[in-house]
C-alpha angles and dihedrals in degrees: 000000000000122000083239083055105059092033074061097049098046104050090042080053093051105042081051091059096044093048090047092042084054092058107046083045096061097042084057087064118109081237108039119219098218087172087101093056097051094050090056092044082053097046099050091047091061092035081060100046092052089052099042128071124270098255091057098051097080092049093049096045079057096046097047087044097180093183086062098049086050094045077049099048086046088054097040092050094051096052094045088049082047101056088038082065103037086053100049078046095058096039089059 
C-alpha cells in the first residue's frame, strides 16, 4: 500500500469518527440536536434518487419524508423541554 494511500485512509477514518462523535454528541444533549439527523436523512434520500431510476424517486422522496422527521424532531423537542419543566417544577 502506498504511503498516499494510508495518509488517505487515516484522515477519511478520522473524519468518520469526529462526524459520528458529533452526532452522537449532540443526541446525548438534554435537548437533542436532531439537525444533524435530519441533514443526513435529507442527503441519502437524494443520494439515493440520483442513483435510482427515475420511476423509484418519487417513492423514495415519500418514503424518506424529511418534512416529517423535522415536524418529529419539533414535537419531540417540545415535549422533551416540556417534561424537563414540569420536573424542576416538581423537584422545587
Amino acid at each position: 500500500m502506498l504511503v498516499s494511500n494510508i495518509v488517505q485512509a487515516k484522515v477519511r477514518e478520522t473524519m468518520e469518527k469526529a462526524f459520528w462523535d458529533g452526532i452522537t454528541e449532540s443526541m446525548q444533549q438534554d435537548e437533542p440536536d436532531l439537525s444533524w439527523v435530519l441533514k443526513l436523512m435529507k442527503e441519502v434520500r437524494d443520494e439515493l434518487c440520483e442513483m435510482s431510476p427515475q420511476s423509484w424517486r418519487e417513492e423514495i422522496v415519500e418514503t424518506i419524508d424529511v418534512d416529517i422527521l423535522s415536524q418529529v424532531n419539533k414535537v419531540f423537542s417540545l415535549f422533551n423541554s416540556a417534561a424537563i419543566t414540569s420536573y424542576y417544577i416538581l423537584k422545587y
